[in-house]
C-alpha positions in Angstrom: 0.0 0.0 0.0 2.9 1.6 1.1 4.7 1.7 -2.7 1.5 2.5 -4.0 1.1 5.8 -2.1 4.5 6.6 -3.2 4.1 5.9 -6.8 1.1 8.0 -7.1 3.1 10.8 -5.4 5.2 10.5 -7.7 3.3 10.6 -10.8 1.3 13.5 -8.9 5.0 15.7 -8.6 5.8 14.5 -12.5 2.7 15.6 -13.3 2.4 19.1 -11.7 6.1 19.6 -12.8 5.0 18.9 -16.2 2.0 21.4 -16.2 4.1 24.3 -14.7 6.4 23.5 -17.7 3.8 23.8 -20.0 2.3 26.9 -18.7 2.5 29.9 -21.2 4.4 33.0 -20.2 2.6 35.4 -18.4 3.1 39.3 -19.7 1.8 42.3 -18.3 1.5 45.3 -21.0 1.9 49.1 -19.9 1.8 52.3 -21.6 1.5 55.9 -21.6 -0.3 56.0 -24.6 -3.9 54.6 -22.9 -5.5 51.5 -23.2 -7.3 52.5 -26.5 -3.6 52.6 -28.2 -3.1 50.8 -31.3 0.1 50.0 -29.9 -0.7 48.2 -26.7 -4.0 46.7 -27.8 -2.4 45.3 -31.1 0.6 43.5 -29.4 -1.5 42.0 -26.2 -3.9 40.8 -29.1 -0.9 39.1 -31.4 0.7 37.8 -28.2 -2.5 36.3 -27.1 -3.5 34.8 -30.4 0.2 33.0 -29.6 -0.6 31.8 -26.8 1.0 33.9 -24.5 -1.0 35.0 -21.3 -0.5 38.7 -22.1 -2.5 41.0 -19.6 -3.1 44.7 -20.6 -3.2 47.5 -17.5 -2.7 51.1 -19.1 -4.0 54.3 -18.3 -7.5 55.0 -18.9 -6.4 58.4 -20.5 -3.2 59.5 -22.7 -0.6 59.9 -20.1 1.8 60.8 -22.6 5.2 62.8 -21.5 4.2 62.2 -17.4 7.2 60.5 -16.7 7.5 58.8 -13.0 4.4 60.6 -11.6 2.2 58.3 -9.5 -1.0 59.2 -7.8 -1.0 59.3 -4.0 -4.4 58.8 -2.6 -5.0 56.2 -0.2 -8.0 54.5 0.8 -9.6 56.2 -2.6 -11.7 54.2 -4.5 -10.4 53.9 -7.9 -13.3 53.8 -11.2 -11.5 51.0 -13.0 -12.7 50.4 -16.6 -12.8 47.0 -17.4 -12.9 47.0 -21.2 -11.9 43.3 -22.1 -10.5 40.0 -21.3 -7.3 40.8 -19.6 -7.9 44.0 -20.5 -8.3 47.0 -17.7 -8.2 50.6 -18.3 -6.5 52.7 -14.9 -7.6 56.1 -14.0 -4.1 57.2 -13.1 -0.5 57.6 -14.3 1.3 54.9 -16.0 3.1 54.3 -13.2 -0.1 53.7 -11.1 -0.8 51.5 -13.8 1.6 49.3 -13.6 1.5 49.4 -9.8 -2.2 48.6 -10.6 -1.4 45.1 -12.7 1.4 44.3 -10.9 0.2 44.9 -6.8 -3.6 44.3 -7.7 -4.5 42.2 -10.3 -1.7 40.1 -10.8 -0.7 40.1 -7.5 -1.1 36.5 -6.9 0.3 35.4 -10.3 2.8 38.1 -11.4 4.0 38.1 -15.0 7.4 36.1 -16.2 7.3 39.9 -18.2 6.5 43.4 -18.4 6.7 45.0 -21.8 5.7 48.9 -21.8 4.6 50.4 -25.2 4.8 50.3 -27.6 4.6 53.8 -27.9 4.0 56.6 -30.3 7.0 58.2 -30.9 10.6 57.8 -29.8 12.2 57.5 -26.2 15.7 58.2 -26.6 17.9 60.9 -25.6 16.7 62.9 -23.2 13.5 62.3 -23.6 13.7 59.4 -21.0 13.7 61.5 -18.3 9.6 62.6 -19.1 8.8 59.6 -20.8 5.9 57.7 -18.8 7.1 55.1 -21.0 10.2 54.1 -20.0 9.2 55.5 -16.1 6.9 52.6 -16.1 9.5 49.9 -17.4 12.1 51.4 -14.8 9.6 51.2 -12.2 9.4 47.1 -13.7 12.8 46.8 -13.1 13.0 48.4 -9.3 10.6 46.0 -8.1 12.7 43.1 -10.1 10.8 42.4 -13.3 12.4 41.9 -16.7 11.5 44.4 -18.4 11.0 45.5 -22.3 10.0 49.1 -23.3 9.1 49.6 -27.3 9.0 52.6 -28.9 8.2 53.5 -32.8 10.0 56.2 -33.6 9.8 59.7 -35.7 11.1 61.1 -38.9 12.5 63.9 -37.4 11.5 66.6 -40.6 9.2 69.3 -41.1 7.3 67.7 -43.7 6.9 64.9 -41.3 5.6 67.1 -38.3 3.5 69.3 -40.1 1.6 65.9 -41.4 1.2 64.7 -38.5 4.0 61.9 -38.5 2.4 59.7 -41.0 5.3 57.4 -41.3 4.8 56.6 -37.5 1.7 55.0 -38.1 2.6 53.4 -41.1 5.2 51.3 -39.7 3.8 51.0 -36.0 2.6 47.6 -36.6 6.2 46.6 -37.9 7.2 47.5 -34.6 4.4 45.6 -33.0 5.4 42.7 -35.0 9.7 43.1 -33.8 8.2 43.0 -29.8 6.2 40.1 -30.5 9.5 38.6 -32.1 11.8 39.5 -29.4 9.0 37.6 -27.1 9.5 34.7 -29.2 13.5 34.5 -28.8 13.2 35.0 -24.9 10.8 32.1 -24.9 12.4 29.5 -26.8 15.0 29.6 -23.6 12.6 30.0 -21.1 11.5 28.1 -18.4 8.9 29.1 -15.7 10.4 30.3 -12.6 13.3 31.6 -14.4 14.8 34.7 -15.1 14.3 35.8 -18.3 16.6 38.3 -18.2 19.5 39.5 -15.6 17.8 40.2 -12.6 17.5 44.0 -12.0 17.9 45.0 -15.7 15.7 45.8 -18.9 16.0 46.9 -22.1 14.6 50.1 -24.1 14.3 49.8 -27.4 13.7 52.1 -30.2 12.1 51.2 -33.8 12.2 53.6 -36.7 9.8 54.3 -38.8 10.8 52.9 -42.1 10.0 50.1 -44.4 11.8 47.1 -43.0 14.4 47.0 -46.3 15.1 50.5 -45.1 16.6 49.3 -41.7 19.9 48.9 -41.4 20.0 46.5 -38.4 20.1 46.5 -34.5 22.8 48.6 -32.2 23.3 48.0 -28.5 24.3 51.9 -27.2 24.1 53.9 -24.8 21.6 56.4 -23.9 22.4 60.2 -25.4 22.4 62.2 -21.7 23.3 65.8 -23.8 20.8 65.0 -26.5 18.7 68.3 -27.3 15.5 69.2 -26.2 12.4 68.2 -28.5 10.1 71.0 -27.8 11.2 74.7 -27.4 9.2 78.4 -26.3 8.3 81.2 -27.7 7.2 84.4 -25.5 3.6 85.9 -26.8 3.2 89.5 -26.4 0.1 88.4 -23.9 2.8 86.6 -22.1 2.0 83.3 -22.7 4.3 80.8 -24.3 3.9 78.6 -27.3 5.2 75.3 -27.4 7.3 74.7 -31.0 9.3 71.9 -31.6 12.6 72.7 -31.7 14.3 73.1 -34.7 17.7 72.4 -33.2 16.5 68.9 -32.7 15.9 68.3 -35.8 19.4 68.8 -36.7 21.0 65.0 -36.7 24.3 65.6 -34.4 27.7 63.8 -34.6 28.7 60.7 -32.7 26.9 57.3 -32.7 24.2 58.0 -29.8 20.8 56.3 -29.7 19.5 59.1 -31.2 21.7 59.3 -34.1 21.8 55.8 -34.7 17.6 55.7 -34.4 17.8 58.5 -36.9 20.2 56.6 -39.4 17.6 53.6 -39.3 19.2 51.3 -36.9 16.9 49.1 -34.3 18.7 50.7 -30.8 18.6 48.6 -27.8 19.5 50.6 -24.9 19.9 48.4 -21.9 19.1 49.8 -18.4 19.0 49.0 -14.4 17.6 50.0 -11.6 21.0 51.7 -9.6 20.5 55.2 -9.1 23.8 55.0 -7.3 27.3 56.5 -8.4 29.5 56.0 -5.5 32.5 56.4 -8.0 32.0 59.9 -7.5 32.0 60.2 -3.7 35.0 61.6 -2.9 34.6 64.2 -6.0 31.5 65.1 -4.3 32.7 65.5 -0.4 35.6 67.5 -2.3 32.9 69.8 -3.7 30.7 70.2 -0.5 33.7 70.4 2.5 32.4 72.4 4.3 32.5 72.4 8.5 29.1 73.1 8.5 27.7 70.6 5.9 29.6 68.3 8.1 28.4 68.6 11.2 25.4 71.3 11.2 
């Protein structure tokens, strides 16, 4: 009776081991764009149809350019919009929407994956310091998710701006199509309970807006931190200010940058971790602040 109860223990372990292998990886999708984007709906749906578990928690409202902000409101009762399967629309900041998958619905079975975008428009440069974007996929990464944030980029020309970026939307699902391959390459290795990637780290990548003959190929870099700002002011004679985009940045620069090399027509994968620390500078900066009273107040 004895070996019997063993045997079926067995068989039970072989068995369970055998459906957790067999269990499809679980994504969670983010943006800044809103849940209505092209972007984020078309990639959950292609990952789904896959057979990925791909769950979809973005802002109920374009959130576009918010950056890290995150609501602060406890005890408030939040109006989620539940607008399909897996599908949930957040009243709040990307950030909170993330928080929102991550701490409410999937809190009991978090992803293998968070994937943010993909977006409208580039995040390079120094656009990742406002991008809610890449905010959300750093957030990912703080809290120890592999992360993947997708961006389509622009054709940084007038003609493009002043129509509205039509080569953006022309190739968006090219770049929808790229995510849903990178997906593919991280699952052929994967198994569940794993690390997809190195713990702690993610990777931002940016797709231009070309037809696919017109891409050159894929760049690891790092991010441009003196890249020049997108948007620009001009001073009304009411005293209001008009946002223009600025023309300096649509001057391509020297030097192979993410930018640049986004702007040439190369895939750029930026990778990035969650270490806001630079000790390496400690002693430059107790040189910089010796003071008796910053020492002892």
């Amino acid at each position: 009776m004895k070996t019997k109860e063993l045997t079926a223990l067995a068989l039970s372990s072989t068995l369970s081991a055998a459906q957790a292998a067999a269990r499809p990886m679980r994504i969670l999708l983010v943006n800044d764009d809103g849940y209505q984007s092209t972007g984020i709906t078309s990639l959950q749906s292609k990952l789904a149809a896959k057979g990925y578990d791909a769950w979809m928690t973005a802002p109920a409202t374009d959130q576009s350019g918010q950056g890290s902000a995150m609501t602060i409101n406890p005890n408030h009762s939040f109006e989620v919009k539940k607008v399909g399967d897996k599908q949930y629309g957040f009243p709040g900041t990307p950030s909170d929407s993330l928080d929102f998958g991550l701490l409410g619905v999937l809190k009991d079975t978090p992803p293998d994956l968070v994937i943010s975008g993909v977006n409208y428009g580039q995040n390079n440069g120094g656009n990742l310091q406002n991008s809610g974007t890449v905010s959300a996929a750093a957030l990912a990464i703080r809290y120890g998710y592999p992360t993947i944030a997708a961006s389509i980029g622009m054709l940084m020309s007038e003609d493009e701006a002043q129509a509205g970026f039509p080569s953006t939307k022309l190739y968006w699902p090219d770049a929808v199509d790229y995510v849903v391959n990178m997906v593919d390459a991280l699952a052929k290795n994967w198994t569940p309970g794993e690390a997809i990637l190195p713990y702690g780290t993610g990777v931002n990548v940016n797709y231009p807006a070309l037809p696919k003959d017109k891409i050159l190929g894929r760049k690891f870099v790092l991010n441009d931190l003196h890249a020049k700002p997108m948007f620009s002011y001009e001073m009304q004679p009411d005293g209001t200010a008009t946002q223009v985009i600025n023309p300096d940045a649509l001057t391509p620069t020297a030097g192979k940058t993410d930018v640049n090399l986004l702007n040439e027509g190369y895939i750029t994968y930026t990778v990035i971790d969650s270490d806001w620390n630079a000790p390496q500078f400690d002693m430059s900066y107790a040189y910089a602040f010796d003071a008796p009273e910053l020492k002892h107040p």
